[in-house]
VMD Tcl script that builds the backbone (N, CA, C; Angstrom):
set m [mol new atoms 342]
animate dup $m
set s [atomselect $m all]
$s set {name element resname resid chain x y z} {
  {N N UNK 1 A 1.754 9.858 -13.463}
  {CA C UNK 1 A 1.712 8.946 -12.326}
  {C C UNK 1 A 0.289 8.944 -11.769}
  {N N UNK 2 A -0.426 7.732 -11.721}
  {CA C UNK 2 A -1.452 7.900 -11.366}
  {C C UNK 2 A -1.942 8.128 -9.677}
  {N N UNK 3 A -3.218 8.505 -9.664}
  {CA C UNK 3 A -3.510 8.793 -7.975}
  {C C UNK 3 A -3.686 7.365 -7.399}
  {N N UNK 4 A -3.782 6.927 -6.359}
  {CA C UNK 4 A -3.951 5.793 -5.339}
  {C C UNK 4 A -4.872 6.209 -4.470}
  {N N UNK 5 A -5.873 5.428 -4.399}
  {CA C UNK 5 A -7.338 4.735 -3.523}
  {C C UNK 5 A -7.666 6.307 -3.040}
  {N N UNK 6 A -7.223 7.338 -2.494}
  {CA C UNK 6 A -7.604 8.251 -1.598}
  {C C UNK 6 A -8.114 9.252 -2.383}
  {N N UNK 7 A -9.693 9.213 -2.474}
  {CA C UNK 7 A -10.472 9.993 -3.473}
  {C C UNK 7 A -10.618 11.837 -3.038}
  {N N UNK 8 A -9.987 12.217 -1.701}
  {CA C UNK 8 A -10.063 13.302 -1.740}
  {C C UNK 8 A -8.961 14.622 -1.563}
  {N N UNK 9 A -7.691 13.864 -1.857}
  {CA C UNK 9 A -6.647 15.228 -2.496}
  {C C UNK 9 A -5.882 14.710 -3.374}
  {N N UNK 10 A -5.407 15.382 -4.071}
  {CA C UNK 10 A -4.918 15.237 -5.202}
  {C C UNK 10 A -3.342 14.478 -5.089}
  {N N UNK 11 A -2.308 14.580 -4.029}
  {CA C UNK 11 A -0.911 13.668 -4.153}
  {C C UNK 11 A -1.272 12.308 -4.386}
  {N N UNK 12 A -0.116 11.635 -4.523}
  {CA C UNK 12 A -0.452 10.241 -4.520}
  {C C UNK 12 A 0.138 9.708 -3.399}
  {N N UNK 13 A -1.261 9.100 -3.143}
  {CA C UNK 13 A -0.936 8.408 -1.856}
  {C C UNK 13 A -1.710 7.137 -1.436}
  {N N UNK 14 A -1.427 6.031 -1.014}
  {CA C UNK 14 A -2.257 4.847 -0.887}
  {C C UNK 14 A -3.477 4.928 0.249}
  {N N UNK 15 A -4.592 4.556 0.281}
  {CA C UNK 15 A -5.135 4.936 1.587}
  {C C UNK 15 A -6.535 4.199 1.153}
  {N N UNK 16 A -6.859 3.206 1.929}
  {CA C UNK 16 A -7.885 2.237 1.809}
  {C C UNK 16 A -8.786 3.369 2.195}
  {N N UNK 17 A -10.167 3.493 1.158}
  {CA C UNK 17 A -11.558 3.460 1.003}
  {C C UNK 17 A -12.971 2.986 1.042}
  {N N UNK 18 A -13.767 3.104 1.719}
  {CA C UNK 18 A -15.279 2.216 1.580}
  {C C UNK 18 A -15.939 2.488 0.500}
  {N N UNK 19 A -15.649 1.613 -0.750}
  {CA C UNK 19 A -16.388 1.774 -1.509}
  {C C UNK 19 A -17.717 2.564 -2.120}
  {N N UNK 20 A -18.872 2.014 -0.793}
  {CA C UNK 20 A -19.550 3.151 -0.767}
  {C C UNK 20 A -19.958 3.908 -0.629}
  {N N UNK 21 A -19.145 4.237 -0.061}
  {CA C UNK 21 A -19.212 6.157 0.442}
  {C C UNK 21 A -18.332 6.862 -0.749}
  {N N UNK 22 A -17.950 6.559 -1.470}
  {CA C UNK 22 A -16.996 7.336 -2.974}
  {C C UNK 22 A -17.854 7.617 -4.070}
  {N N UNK 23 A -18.103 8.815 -3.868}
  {CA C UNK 23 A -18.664 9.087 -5.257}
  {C C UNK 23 A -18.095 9.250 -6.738}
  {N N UNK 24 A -19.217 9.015 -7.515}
  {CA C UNK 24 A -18.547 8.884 -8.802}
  {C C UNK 24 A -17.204 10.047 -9.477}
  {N N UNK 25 A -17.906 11.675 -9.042}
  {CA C UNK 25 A -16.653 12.308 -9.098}
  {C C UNK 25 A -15.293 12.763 -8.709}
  {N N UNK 26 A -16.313 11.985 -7.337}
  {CA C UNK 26 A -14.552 11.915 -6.245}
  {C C UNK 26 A -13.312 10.630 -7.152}
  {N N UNK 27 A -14.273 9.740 -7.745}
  {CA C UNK 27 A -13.191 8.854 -8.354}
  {C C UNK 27 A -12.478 9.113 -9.127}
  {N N UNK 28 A -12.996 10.250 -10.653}
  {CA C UNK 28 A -12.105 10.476 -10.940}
  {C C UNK 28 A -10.835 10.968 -11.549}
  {N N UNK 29 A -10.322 10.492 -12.249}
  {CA C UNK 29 A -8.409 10.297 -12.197}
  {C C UNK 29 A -7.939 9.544 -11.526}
  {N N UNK 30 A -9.092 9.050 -10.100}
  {CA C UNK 30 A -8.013 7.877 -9.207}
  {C C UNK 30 A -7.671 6.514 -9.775}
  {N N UNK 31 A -7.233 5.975 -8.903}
  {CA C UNK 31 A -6.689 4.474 -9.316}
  {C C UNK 31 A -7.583 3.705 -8.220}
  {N N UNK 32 A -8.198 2.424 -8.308}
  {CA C UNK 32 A -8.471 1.880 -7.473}
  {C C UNK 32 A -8.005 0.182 -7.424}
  {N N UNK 33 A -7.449 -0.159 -6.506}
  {CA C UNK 33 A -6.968 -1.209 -6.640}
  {C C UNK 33 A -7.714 -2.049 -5.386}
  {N N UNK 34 A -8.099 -3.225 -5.904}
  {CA C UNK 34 A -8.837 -4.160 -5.316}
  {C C UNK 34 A -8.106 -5.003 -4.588}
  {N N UNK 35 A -9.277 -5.839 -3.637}
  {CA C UNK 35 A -8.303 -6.788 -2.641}
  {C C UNK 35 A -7.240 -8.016 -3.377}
  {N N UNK 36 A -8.421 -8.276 -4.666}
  {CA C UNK 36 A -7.874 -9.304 -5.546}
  {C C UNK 36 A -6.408 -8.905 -6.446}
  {N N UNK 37 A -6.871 -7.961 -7.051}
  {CA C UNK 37 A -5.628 -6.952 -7.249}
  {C C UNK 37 A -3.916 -7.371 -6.370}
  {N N UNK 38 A -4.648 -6.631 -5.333}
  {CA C UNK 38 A -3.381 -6.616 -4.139}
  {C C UNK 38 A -2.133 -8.820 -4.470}
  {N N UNK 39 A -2.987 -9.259 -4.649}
  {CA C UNK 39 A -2.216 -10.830 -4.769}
  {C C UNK 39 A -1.024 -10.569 -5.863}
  {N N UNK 40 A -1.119 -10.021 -6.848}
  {CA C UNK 40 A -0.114 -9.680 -8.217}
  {C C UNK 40 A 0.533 -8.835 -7.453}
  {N N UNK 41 A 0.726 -8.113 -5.916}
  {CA C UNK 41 A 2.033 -7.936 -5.337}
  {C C UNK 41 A 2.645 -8.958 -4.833}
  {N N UNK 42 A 4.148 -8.844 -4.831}
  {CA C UNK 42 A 4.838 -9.829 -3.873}
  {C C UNK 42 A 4.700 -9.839 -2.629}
  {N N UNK 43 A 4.860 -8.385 -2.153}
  {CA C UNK 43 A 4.432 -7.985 -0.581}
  {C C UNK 43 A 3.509 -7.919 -0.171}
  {N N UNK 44 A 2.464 -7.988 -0.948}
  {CA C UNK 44 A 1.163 -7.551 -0.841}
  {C C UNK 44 A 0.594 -9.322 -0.142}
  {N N UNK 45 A 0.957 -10.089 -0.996}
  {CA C UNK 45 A 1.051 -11.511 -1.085}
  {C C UNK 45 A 1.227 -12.262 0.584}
  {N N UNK 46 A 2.829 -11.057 0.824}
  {CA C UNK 46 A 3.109 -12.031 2.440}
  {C C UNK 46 A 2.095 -11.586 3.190}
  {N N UNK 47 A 1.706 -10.206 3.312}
  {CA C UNK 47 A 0.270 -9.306 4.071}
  {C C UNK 47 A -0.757 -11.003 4.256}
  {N N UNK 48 A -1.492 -11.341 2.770}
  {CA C UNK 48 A -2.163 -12.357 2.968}
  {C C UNK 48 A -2.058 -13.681 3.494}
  {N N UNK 49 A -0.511 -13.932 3.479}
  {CA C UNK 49 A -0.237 -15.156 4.223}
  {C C UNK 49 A -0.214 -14.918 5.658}
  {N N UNK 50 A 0.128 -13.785 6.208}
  {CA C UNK 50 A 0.256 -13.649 7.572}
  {C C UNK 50 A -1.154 -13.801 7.951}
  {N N UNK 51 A -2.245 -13.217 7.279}
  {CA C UNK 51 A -3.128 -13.064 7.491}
  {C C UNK 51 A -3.600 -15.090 8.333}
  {N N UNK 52 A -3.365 -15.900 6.913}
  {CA C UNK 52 A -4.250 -16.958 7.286}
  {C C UNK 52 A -2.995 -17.843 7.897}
  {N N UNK 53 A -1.366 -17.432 8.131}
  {CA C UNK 53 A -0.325 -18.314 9.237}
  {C C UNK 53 A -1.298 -17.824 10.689}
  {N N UNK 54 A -1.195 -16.622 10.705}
  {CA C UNK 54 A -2.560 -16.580 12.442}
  {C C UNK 54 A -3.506 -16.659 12.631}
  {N N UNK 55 A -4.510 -17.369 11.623}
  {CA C UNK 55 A -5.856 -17.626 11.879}
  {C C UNK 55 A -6.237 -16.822 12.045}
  {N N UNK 56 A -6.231 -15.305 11.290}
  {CA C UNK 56 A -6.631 -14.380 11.396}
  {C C UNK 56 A -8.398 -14.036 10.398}
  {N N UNK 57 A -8.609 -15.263 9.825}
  {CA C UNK 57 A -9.925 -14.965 8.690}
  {C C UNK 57 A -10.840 -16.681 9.718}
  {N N UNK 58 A -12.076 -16.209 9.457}
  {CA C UNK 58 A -12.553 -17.405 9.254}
  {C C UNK 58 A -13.633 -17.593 8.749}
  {N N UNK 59 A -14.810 -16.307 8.717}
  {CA C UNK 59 A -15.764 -16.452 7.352}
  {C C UNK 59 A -15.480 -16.075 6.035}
  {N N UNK 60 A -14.431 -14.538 6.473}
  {CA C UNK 60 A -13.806 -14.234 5.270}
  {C C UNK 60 A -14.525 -13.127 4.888}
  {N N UNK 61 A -15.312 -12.894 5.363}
  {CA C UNK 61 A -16.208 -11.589 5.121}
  {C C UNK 61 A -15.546 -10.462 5.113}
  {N N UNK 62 A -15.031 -10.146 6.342}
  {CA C UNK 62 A -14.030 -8.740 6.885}
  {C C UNK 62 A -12.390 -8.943 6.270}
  {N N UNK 63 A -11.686 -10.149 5.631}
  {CA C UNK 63 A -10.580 -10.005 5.576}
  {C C UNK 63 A -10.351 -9.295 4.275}
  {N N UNK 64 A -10.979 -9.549 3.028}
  {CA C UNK 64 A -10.540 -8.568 1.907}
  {C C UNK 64 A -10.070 -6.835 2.730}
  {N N UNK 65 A -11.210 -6.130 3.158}
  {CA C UNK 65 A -11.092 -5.139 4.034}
  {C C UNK 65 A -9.902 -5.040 4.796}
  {N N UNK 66 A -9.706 -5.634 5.667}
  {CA C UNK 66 A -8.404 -5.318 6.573}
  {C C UNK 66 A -7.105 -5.479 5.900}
  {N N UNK 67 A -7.313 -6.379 4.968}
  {CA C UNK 67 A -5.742 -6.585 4.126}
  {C C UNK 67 A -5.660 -5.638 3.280}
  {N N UNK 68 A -6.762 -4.954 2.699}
  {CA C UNK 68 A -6.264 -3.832 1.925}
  {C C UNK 68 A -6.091 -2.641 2.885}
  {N N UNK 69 A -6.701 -2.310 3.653}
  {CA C UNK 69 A -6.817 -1.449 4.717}
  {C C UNK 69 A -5.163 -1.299 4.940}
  {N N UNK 70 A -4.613 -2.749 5.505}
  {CA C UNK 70 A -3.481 -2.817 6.060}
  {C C UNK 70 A -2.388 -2.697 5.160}
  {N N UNK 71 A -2.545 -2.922 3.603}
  {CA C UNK 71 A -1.838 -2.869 2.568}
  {C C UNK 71 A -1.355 -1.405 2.064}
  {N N UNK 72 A -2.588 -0.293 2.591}
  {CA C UNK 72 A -2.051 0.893 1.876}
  {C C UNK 72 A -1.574 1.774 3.178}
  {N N UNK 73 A -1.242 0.943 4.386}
  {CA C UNK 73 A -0.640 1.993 5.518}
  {C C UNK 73 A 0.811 2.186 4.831}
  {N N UNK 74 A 1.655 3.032 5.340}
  {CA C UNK 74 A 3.286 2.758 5.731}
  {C C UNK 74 A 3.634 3.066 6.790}
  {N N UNK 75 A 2.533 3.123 7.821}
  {CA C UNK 75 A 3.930 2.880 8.853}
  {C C UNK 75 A 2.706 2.109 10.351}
  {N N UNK 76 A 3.433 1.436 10.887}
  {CA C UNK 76 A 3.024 0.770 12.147}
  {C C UNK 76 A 1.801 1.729 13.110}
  {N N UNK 77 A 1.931 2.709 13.206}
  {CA C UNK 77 A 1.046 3.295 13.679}
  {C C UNK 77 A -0.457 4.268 12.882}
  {N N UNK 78 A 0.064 4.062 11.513}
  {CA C UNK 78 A -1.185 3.752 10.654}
  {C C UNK 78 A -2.415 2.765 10.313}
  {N N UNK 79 A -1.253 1.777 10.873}
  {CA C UNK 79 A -1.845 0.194 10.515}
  {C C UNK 79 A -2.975 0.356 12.014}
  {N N UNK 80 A -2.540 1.087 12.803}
  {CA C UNK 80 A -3.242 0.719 13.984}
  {C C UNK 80 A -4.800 1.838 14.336}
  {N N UNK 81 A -4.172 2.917 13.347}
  {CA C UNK 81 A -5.425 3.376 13.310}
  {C C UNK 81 A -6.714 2.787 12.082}
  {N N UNK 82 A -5.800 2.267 11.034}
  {CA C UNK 82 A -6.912 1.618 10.027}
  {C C UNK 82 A -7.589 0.542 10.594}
  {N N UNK 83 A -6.717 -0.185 11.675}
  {CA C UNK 83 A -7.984 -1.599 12.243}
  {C C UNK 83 A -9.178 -0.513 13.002}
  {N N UNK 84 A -9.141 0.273 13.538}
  {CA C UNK 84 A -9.800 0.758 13.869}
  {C C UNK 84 A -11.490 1.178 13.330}
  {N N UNK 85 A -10.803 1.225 11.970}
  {CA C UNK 85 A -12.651 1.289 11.170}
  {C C UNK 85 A -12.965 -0.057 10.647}
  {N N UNK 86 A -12.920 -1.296 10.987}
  {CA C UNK 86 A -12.965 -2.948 10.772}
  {C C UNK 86 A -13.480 -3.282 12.119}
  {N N UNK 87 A -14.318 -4.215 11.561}
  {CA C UNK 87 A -15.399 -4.730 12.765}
  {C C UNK 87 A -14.620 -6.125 11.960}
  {N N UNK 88 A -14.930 -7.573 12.826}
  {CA C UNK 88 A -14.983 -8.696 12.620}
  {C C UNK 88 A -15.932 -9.207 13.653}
  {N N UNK 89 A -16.549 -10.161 13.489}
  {CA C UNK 89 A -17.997 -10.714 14.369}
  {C C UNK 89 A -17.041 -12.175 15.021}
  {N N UNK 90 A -15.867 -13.050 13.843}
  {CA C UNK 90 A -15.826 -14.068 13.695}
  {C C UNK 90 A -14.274 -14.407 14.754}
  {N N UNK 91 A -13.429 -13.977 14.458}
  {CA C UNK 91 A -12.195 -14.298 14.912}
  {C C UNK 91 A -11.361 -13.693 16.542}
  {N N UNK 92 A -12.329 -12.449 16.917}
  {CA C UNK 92 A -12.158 -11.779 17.696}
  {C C UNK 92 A -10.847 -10.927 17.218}
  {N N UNK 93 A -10.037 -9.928 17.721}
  {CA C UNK 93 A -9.010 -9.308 17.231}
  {C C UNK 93 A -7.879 -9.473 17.395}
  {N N UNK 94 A -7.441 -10.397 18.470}
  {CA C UNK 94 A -6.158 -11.134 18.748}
  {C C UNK 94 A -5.320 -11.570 17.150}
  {N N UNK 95 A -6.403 -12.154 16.594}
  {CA C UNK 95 A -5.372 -12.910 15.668}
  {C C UNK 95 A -4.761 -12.421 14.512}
  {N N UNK 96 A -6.242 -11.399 14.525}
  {CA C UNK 96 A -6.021 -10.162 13.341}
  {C C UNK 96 A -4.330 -9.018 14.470}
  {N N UNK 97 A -4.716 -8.529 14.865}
  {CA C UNK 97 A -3.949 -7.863 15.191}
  {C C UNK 97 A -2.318 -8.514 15.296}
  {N N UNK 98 A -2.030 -9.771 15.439}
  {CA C UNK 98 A -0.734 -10.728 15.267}
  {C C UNK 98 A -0.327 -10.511 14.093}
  {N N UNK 99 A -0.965 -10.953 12.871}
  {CA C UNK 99 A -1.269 -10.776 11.646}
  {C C UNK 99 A -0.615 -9.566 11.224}
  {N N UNK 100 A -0.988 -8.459 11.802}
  {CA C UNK 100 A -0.628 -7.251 11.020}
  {C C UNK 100 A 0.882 -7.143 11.680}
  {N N UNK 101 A 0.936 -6.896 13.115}
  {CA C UNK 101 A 2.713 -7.297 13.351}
  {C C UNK 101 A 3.284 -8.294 12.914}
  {N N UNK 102 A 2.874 -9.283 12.065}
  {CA C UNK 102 A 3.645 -10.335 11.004}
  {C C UNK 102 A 3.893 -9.694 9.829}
  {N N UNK 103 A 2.905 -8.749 9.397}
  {CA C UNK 103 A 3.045 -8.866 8.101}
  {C C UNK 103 A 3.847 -7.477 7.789}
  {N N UNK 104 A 4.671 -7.371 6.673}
  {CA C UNK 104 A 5.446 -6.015 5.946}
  {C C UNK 104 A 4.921 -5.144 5.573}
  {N N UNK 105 A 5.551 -4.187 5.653}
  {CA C UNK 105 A 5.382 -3.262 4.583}
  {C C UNK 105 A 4.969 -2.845 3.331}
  {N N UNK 106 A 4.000 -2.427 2.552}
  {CA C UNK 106 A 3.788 -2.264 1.547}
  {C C UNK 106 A 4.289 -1.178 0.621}
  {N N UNK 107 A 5.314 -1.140 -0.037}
  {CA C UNK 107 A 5.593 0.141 -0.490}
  {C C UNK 107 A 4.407 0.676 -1.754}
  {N N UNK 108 A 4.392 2.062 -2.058}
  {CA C UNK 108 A 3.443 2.497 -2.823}
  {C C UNK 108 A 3.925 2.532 -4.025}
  {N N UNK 109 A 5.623 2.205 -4.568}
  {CA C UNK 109 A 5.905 2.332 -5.592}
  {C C UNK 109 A 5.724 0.893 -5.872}
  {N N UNK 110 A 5.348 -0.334 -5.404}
  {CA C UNK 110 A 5.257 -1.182 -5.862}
  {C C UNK 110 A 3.566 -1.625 -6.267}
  {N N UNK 111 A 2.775 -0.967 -5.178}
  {CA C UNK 111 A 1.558 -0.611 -5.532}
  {C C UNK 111 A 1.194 -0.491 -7.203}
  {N N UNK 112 A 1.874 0.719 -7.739}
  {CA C UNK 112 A 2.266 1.577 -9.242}
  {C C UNK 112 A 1.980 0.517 -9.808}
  {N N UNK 113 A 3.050 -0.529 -9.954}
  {CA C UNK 113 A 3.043 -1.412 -10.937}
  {C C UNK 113 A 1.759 -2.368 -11.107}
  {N N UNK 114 A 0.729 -2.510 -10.237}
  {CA C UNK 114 A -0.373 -3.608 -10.645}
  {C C UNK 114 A -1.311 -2.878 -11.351}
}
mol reanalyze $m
mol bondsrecalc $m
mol representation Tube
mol addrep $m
């Protein structure tokens, strides 16, 4: 079973990363799954629609980030500490933050499969 995004213990567990701050040996054995990635989920999928039903993107710069961010929480009060490391310049946080109380759950066994 492979590891998920979180380059520094060994369970598997989903947990959005900044690219570059991961070093090459922290990677691996991990798995890294991309924002683009994330669309070949079903759930992963509604995450992105909620995203743009609340006008939550509008340069588009910061949303890959927050949707994966928000993709590898499980639970509501995860989600609220991951907006926490996301800046947006463009939308202010209202819409983003709607967005994430729209959007589901991501389970990690469905993660597995992409």
């Amino acid at each position: 079973k492979p590891k998920f995004l979180y380059p520094f213990f060994s369970q598997d567990v989903a947990k959005s990363v900044n690219a570059c701050l991961v070093e090459l040996p922290q990677a691996d054995g991990r798995r890294f799954i991309t924002a683009k990635q994330l669309s070949k989920s079903q759930t992963a999928r509604k995450v992105q629609k909620a995203f743009a039903d609340n006008f939550a993107s509008q340069c588009g710069y910061c949303t890959p980030g927050f949707i994966s961010g928000v993709t590898s929480c499980s639970t509501s009060d995860q989600r609220e500490l991951e907006l926490n490391g996301h800046i947006c310049r463009c939308t202010g946080y209202f819409p983003i933050k709607n967005a994430v109380k729209d959007s589901p759950i991501v389970d990690i066994e469905e993660l597995a499969q992409l």
